[in-house]
C-alpha positions as CSV (number, residue, x, y, z in Angstrom):
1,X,-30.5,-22.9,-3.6
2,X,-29.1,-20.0,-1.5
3,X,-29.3,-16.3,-2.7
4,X,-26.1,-14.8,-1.7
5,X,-27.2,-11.3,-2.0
6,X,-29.2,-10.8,1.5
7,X,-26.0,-12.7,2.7
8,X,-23.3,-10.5,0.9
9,X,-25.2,-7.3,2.0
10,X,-25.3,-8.1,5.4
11,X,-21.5,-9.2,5.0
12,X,-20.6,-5.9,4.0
13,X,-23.4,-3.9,5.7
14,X,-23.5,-4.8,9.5
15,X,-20.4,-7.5,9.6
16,X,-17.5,-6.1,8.2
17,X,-18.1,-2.2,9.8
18,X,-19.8,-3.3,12.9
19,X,-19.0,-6.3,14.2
20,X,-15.2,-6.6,12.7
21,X,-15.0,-2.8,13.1
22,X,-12.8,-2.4,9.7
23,X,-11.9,0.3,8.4
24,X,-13.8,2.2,5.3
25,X,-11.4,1.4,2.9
26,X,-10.9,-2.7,3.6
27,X,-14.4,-3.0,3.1
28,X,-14.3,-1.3,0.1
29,X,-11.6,-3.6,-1.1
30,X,-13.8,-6.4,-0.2
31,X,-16.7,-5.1,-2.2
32,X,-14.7,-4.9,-5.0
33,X,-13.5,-8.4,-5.0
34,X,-16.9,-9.2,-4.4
35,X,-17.7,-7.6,-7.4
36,X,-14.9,-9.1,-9.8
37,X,-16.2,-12.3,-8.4
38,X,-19.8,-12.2,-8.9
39,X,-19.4,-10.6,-12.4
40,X,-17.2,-13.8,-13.6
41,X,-19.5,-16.0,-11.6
42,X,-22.0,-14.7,-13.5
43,X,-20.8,-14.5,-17.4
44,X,-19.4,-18.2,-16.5
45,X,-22.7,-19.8,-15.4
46,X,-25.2,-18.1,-18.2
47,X,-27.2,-16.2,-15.6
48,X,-27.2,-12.5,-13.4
49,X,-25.6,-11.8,-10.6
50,X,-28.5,-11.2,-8.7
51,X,-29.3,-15.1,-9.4
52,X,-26.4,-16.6,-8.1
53,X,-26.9,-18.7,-5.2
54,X,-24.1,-19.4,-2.8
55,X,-24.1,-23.3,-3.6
56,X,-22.5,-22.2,-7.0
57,X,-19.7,-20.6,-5.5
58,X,-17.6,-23.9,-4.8
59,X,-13.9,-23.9,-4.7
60,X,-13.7,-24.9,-8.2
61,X,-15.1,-21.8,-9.5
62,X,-13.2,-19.7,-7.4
63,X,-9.9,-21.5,-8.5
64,X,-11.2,-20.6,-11.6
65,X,-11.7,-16.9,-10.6
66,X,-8.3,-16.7,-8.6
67,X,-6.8,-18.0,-12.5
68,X,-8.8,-15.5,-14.2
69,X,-7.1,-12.7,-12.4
70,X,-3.8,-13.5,-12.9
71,X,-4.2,-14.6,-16.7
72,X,-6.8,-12.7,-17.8
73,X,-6.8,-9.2,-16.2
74,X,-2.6,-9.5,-15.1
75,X,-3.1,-9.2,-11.7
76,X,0.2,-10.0,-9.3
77,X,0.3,-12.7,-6.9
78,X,-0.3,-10.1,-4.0
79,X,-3.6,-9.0,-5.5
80,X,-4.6,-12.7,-5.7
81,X,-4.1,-13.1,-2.2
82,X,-6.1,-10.3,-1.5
83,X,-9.3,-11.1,-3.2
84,X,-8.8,-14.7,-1.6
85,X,-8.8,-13.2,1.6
86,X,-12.1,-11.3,1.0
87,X,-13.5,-14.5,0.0
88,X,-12.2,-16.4,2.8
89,X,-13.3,-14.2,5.3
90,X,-17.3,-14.5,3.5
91,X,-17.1,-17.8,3.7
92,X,-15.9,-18.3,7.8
93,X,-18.9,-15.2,8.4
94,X,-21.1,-17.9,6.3
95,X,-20.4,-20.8,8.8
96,X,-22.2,-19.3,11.1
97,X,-25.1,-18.6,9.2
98,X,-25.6,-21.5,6.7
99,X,-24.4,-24.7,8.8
100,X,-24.9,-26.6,5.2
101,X,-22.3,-24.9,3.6
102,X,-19.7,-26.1,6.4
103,X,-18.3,-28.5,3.7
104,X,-18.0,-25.8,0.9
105,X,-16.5,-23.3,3.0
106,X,-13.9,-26.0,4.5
107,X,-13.0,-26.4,0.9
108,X,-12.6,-22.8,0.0
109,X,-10.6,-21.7,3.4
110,X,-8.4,-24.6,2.3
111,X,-7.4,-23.2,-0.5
112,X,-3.5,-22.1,-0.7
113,X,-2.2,-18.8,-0.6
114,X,0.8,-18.0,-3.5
115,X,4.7,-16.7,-2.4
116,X,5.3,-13.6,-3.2
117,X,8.6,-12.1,-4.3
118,X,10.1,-9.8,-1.5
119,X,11.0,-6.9,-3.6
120,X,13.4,-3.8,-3.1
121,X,11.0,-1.0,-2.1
122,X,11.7,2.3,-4.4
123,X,12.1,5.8,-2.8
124,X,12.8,8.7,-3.4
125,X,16.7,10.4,-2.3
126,X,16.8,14.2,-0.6
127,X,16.8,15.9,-4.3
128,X,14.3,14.4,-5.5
129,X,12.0,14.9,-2.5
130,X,12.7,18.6,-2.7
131,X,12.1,18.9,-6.2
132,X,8.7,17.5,-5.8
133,X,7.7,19.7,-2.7
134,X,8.7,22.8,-4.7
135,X,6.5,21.7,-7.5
136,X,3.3,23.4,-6.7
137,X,2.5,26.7,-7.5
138,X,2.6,28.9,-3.7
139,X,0.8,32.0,-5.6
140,X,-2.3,30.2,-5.7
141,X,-5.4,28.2,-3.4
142,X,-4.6,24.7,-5.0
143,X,-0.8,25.1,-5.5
144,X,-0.8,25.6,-1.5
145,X,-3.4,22.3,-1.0
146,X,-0.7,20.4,-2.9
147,X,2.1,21.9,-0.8
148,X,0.7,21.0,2.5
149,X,-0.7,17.7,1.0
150,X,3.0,16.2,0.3
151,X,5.0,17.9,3.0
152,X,2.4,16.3,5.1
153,X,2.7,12.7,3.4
154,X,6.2,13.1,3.4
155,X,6.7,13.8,6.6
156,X,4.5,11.8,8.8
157,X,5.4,8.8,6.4
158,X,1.1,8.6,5.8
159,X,-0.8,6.5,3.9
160,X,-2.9,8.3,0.8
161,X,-5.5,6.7,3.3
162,X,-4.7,8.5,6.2
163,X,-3.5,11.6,5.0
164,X,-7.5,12.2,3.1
165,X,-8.6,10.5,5.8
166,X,-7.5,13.7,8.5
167,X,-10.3,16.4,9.9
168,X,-9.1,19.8,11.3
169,X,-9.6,18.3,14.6
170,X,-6.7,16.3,14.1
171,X,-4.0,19.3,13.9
172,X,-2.7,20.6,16.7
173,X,-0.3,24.0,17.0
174,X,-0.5,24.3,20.4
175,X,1.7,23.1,22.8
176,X,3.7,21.4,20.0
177,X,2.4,21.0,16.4
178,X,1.3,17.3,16.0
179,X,-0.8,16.0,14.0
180,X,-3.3,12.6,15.2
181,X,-3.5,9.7,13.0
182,X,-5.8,6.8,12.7
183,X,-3.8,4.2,11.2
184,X,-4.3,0.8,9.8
185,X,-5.6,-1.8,12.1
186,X,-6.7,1.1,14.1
187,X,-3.8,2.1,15.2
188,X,-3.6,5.8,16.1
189,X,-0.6,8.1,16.3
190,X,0.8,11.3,17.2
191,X,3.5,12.7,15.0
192,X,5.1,16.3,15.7
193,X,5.7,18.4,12.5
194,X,8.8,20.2,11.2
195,X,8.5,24.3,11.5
196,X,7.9,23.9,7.4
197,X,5.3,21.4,7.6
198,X,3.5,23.5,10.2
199,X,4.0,26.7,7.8
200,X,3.0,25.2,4.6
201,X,-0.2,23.7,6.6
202,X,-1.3,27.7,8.3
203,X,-1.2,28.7,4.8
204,X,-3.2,26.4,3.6
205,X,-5.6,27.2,6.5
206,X,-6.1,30.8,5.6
207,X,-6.9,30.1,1.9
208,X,-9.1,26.7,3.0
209,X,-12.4,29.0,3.9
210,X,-15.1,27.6,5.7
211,X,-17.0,24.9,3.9
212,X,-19.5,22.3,5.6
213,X,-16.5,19.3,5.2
214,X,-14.6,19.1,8.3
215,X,-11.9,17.1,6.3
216,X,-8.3,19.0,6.4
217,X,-8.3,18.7,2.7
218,X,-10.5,19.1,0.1
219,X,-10.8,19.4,-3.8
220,X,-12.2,21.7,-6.1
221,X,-15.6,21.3,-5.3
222,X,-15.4,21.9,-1.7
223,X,-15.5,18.2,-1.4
224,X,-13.4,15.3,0.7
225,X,-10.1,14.9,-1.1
226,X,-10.1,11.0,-2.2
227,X,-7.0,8.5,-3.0
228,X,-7.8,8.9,-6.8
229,X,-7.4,12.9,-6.4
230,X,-3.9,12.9,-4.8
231,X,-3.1,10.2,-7.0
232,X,-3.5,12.8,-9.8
233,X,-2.1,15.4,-7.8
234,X,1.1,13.5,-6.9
235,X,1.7,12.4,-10.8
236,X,0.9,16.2,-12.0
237,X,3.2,17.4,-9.6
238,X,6.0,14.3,-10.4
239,X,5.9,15.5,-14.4
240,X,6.7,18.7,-13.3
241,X,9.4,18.0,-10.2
242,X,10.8,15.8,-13.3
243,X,12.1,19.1,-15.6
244,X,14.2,19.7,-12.3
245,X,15.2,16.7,-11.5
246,X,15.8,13.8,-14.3
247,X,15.6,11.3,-12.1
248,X,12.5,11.7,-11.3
249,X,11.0,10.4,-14.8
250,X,12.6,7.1,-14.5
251,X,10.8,6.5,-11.4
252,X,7.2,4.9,-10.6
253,X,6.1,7.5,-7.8
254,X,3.0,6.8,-5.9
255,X,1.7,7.8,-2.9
256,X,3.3,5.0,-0.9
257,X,6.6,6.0,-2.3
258,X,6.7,9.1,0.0
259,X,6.0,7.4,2.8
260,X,8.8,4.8,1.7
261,X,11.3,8.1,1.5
262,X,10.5,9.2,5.1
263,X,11.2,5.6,6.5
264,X,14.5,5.8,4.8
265,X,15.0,9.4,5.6
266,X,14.2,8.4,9.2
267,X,16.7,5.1,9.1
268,X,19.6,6.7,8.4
269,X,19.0,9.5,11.0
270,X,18.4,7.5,13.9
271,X,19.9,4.0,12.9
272,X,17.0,2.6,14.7
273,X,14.5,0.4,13.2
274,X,12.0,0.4,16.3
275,X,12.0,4.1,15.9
276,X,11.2,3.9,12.1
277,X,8.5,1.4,13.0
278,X,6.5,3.8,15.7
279,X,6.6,6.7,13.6
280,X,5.2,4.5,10.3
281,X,3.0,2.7,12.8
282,X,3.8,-0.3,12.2
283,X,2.0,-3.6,14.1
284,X,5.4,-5.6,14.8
285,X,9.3,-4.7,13.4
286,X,8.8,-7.6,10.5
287,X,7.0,-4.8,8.6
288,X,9.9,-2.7,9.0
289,X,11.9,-4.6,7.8
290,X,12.0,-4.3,4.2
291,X,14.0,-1.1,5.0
292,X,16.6,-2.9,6.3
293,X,16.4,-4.3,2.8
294,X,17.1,-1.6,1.3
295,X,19.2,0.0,2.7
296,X,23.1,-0.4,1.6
297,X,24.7,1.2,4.5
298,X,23.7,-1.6,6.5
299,X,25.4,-4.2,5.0
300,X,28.3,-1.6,4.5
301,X,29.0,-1.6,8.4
302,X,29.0,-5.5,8.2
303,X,31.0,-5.9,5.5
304,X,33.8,-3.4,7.2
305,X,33.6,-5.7,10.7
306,X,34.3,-8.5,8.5
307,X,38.2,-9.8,7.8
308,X,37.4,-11.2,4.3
309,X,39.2,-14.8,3.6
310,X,42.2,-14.9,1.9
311,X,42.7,-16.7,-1.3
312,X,45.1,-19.7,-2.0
313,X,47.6,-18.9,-5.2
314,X,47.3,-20.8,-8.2
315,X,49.1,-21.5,-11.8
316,X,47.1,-22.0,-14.6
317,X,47.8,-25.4,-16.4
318,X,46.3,-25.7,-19.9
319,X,43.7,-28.9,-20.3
320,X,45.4,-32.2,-22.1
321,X,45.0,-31.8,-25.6
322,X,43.5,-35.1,-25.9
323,X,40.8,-34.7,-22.8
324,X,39.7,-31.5,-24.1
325,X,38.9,-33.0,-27.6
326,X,36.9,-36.0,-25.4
327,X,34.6,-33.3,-23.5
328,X,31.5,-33.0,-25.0
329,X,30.8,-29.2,-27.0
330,X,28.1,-26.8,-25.5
């Protein structure tokens, strides 16, 4: 029997950051599948998790695991594939490690992904985005944080990871205000700002002071702002955007829904979907399209190319009496 601690640690340790050069937070994500896993693994077999072996993670007890999440905790179909994919990606690093596991980890990498339902992505129109900017408070240090923290979002059409993830090296005033983004898949991208993004940012920057975190945000402490901080932030501000605007409180706003808003802010200024696409950094234009989706003015322009087909008049007739008593009653 196997250990798979030395193995998992040096999964998550050396592989994933080193030799797969992912980013911080998809090996995070992995750990915590990891840890979901192991956990059941362990209350299912009788024993720790620091005596599991690898041998006891066949494909039937990650079946089993994949179930759990989706019955048990009410995880979607998308998170399922997502902890699969951690645990796909162990066992291929395994096949090079434990050549007698070759046969378990054929099994598990065989193991089906589930459809997903393409849904409508929610966003946010111009009132409602304005609402929520002029939420904070601009009279004091945390009210202008907040400020720059969603005119920033908004704007560059960020991540939550990207946006906590920027250093003061990353702004630029000078010859044009931009700002540098790392991106998923390690992407990077430069995005100029508005003259209000740039404003809302330099007064941040003379209330910031000078503590040891480079990072272009911080919370309370002094501390690198985290996702679970403007997570808070966001909703704090949402509640109180929502006494403005009604609309607001019908809505599910997360970070990703201000990014959504700029994609669609940007689509129907430009009409271009490439453009949307570079400025959301996007890897190909498939991402982009769930925009496309969305969007009704699209399929407003097509519908005003098209001559619709005309209709062939008809008289009603009444059934047969006796026909109608034959048919069979729903």
């Amino acid at each position: 029997m196997t250990p798979i601690g030395p193995h998992l640690t040096a999964f998550l340790r050396e592989y994933i950051p080193s030799q797969r050069e992912m980013s911080v937070q998809t090996s995070d994500t992995y750990a915590y599948a990891f840890q979901l896993l192991v956990c059941f693994a362990a209350e299912r077999l009788k024993t720790t998790p620091s005596a599991l072996s690898i041998e006891q993670l066949d494909a039937t007890l990650v079946l089993a695991f994949l179930e759990h999440l989706e019955t048990n905790r009410g995880n979607c179909a998308r998170t399922r594939n997502s902890r699969l994919a951690a645990i796909k990606t162990f066992f291929r690093f395994l096949e090079y490690r434990l050549p007698s596991c070759l046969e378990q980890a054929r099994r598990i990498r065989a193991i089906p992904v589930k459809k997903t339902d393409e849904v409508i992505i929610g966003y946010l129109n111009r009132e409602e985005i304005q609402a929520l900017l002029d939420a904070p408070d601009p009279n004091c240090q945390w009210g202008l944080r907040d400020r720059a923290m969603l005119h920033l979002a908004f704007v560059g059409g960020l991540r939550v990871s990207e946006l906590v993830g920027l250093n003061l090296a990353d702004l630029a005033f000078h010859p044009q205000p931009t700002v540098h983004v790392m991106g998923k898949g390690r992407r990077e991208r430069v995005l100029p700002l508005w003259k209000e993004t740039v404003k809302v940012l330099r007064d941040w920057l003379k209330v910031r002071g000078e503590p040891k975190a480079t990072a272009l945000f911080l919370n309370a402490r002094g501390d690198v702002m985290t996702r679970s901080g403007f997570e808070y932030i966001l909703e704090k501000h949402v509640c109180t955007a929502g006494t403005k605007q009604a609309s607001l409180i019908k809505k599910r706003v997360s970070p990703h829904s201000l990014r959504h808003s700029c994609a669609m802010l940007t689509l129907h200024a430009t009409g271009d979907i490439r453009k949307v696409s570079l400025w959301l950094g996007h890897a190909t234009l498939q991402s982009t399209e769930v925009y496309l989706r969305a969007d009704p003015t699209e399929k407003l322009e097509a519908m005003a190319s098209l001559v619709p087909p005309t209709l062939r008049r008809g008289h009603f007739r009444p059934p047969d009496k006796l026909l109608a008593m034959l048919r069979p009653k729903k």
